[in-house]
N, C-alpha and C positions, 0 to 999 in steps of 0.2 A: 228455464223454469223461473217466476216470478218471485221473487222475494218478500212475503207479505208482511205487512206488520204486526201479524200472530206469530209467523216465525222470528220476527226482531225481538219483540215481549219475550218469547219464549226464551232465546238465546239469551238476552240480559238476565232473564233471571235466573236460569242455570248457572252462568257467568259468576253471578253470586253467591250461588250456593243454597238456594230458596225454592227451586225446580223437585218437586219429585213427582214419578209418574207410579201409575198403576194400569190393572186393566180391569174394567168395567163389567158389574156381575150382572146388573139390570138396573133401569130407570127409565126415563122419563123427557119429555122437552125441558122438565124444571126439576128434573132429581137428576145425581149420578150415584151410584150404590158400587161401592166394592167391599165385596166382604172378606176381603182378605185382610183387610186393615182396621173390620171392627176390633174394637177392644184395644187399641192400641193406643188411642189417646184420649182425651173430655170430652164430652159435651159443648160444641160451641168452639172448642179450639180453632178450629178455622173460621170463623166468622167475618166475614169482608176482607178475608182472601180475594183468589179467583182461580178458577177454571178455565182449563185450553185443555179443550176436544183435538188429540196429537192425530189421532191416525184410525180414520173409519172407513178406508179402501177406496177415498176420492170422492166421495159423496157426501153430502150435507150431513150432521154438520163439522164437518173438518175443518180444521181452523179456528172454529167459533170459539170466542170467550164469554167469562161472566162474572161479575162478585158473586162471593157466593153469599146468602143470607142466610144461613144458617148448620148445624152438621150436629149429627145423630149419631156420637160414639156406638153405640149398640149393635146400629146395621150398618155400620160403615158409610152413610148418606150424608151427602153434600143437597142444601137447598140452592136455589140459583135465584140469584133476584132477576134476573133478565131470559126471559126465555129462548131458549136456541130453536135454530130453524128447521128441524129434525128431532125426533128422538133416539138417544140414543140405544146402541142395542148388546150386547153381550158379545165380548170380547174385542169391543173397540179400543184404543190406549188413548189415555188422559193424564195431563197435569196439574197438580195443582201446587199454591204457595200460602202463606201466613200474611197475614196482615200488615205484617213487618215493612215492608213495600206495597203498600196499598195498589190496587188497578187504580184506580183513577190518577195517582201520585205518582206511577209509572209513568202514565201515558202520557204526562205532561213532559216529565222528564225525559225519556225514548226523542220527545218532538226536540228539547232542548238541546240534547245532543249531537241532533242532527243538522238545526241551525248553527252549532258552532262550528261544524265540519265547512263552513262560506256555502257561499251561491253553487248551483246547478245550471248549467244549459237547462234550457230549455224552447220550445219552438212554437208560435201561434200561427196558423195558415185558415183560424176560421172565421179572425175579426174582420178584415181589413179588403176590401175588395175594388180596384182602382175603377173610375168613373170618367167619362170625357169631361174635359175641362177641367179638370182638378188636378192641383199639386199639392194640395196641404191634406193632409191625414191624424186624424185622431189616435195620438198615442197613450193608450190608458194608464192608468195607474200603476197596473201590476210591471210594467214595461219601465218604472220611472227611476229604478231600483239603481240603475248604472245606464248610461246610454247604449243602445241596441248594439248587439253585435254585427250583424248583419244582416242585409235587408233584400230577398228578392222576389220574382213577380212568376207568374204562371207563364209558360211560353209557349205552353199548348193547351187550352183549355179545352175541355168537357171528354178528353181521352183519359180514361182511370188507368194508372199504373205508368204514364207517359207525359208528366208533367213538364218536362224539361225549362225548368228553373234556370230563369235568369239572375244573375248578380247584380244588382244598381249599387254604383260608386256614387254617383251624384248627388247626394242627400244632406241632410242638414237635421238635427235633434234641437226641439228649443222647449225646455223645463217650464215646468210654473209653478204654484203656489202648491204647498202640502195638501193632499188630497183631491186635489186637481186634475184631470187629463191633459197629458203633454201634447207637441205638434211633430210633425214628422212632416218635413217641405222636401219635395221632390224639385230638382233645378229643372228637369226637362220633363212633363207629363208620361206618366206610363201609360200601356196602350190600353182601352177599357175593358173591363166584363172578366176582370185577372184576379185570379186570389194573388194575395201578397203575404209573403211570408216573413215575417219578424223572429228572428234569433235573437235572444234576450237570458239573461241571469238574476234569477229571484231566490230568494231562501228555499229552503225545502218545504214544499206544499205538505200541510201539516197531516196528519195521520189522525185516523178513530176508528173506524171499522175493521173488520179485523182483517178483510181482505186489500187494504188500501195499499200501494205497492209502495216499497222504496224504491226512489231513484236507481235503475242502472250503471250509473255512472259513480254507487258511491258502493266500494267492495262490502261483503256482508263482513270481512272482519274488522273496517273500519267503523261501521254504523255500530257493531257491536260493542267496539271499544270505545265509542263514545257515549252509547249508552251508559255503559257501568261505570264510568268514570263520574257522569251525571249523578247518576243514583247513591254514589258512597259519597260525592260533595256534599248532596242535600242531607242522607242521614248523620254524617259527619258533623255539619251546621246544627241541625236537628237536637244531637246529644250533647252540641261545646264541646267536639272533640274529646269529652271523656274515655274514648274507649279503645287506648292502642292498639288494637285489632286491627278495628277501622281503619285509622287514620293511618297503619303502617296497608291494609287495604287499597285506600285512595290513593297514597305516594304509589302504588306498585299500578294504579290504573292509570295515573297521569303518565307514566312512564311507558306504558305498553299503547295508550294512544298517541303519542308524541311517534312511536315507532311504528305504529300502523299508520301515519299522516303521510311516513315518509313511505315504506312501503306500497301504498295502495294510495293514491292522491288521486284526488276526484278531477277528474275529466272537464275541462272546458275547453269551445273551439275557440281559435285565434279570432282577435276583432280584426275585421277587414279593414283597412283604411280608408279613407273617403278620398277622392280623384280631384285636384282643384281642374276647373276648365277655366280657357280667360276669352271669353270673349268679342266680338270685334267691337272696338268704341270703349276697352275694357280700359286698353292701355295707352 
């Protein structure tokens, strides 16, 4: 099951202590109503919070989030500044949080967290497609990050599910200016009409939707704990460390993600080495 980044939001901000849920008496694509929890707080108390739709039996909208823009102590009603893709319906479960951690100031930080965790494999098979007569190949940008891991060619084309991938040793990486597309020179031509596959390591492709996936290769209790460790540095910063709470908080999160780095370390495959060949007339 996919790990989204509705559930990563969510887990950080449980994590924190900021998470409570309830269950849903009636509303709207742009309302949530529980009246169990009218009278319980202000006017407006929640105001640019957010909302996560936890659990409506797999159907739209589960998952979804939203600021919320406004909240009706009287009937228990959350306003949603973004409309979800679904209405909800009575007896769906929801959460929501204070402002305290803003969604937007989340989401940034969630992303930060997860660039600090390094690079991810990753695999491209739909740029690069070998041509007769050619040995030099366009290395993009995204590919520029560290030189390719590994580089092979289609061995069987146009059979689905039977690709059988070749290895190419023979290659050569050559860099160029910031923001540039790099070169990828094959020493001996690949045979044409082949997808080519690039193995390559980039940051963590950034998140905003709520169904945007986290990487599988980075465990949920490591994303998590970089998460929260993110989020109590920023508020931390935010207050000047005023608040021994906190700051005895953040020592206890740098300390539980240092231990989830070791426990649960993110997956990359071995780089292949490249084969020198010599020649005749070489030597």
């Amino acid at each position: 099951m996919a790990f989204t980044f509705s559930d990563l939001l969510q887990a950080v901000y449980a994590e924190l202590g900021q998470l409570q849920t309830g269950t849903i008496s009636s509303g709207s694509t742009t309302t949530v109503i529980d009246g169990e929890i009218s009278g319980w707080h202000k006017d407006g108390d929640w105001k640019n919070g957010a909302i996560f739709i936890i659990d409506v039996g797999g159907a739209a909208p589960e998952g979804e989030f939203s600021r919320i823009s406004g909240y009706d102590d009287s009937a228990g009603q959350f306003d949603l500044a973004t409309a979800l893709s679904a209405a909800v319906s009575v007896g769906d479960n929801y959460g929501f949080v204070s402002a305290y951690y803003s969604l937007g100031t989340m989401i940034e930080l969630v992303n930060a967290g997860l660039r600090t965790l390094g690079d991810i494999a990753l695999v491209n098979t739909t740029t690069l497609d070998s041509s007769a007569g050619q040995s030099e190949y366009t290395a993009t940008v995204n590919w520029k990050r560290r030189r390719p891991m590994a580089i092979d060619y289609q061995g069987q084309p146009g059979v689905s599910g039977n690709n059988q991938w070749v290895r190419v040793y023979d290659w050569e990486y050559v860099p160029s200016l910031p923001g540039e597309d790099g070169l990828i020179i094959f020493n001996e031509e690949l045979p044409a009409g082949r997808d080519v596959r690039i193995w390559y390591v980039d940051r963590h492709p950034r998140l905003s939707q709520f169904d945007d996936v986290v990487s599988e290769t980075i465990a949920l209790e490591l994303a998590v704990a970089a998460g929260v460790e993110r989020a109590l540095r920023y508020q931390n910063s935010r207050l000047a460390g005023s608040e021994p709470f906190l700051v005895q908080r953040w020592n206890d999160a740098k300390v539980e993600l240092a231990r989830a780095q070791v426990s649960f370390p993110v997956w990359t495959p071995r780089r292949v080495a490249n084969l020198m060949q010599v020649r005749a007339g070489s030597v």
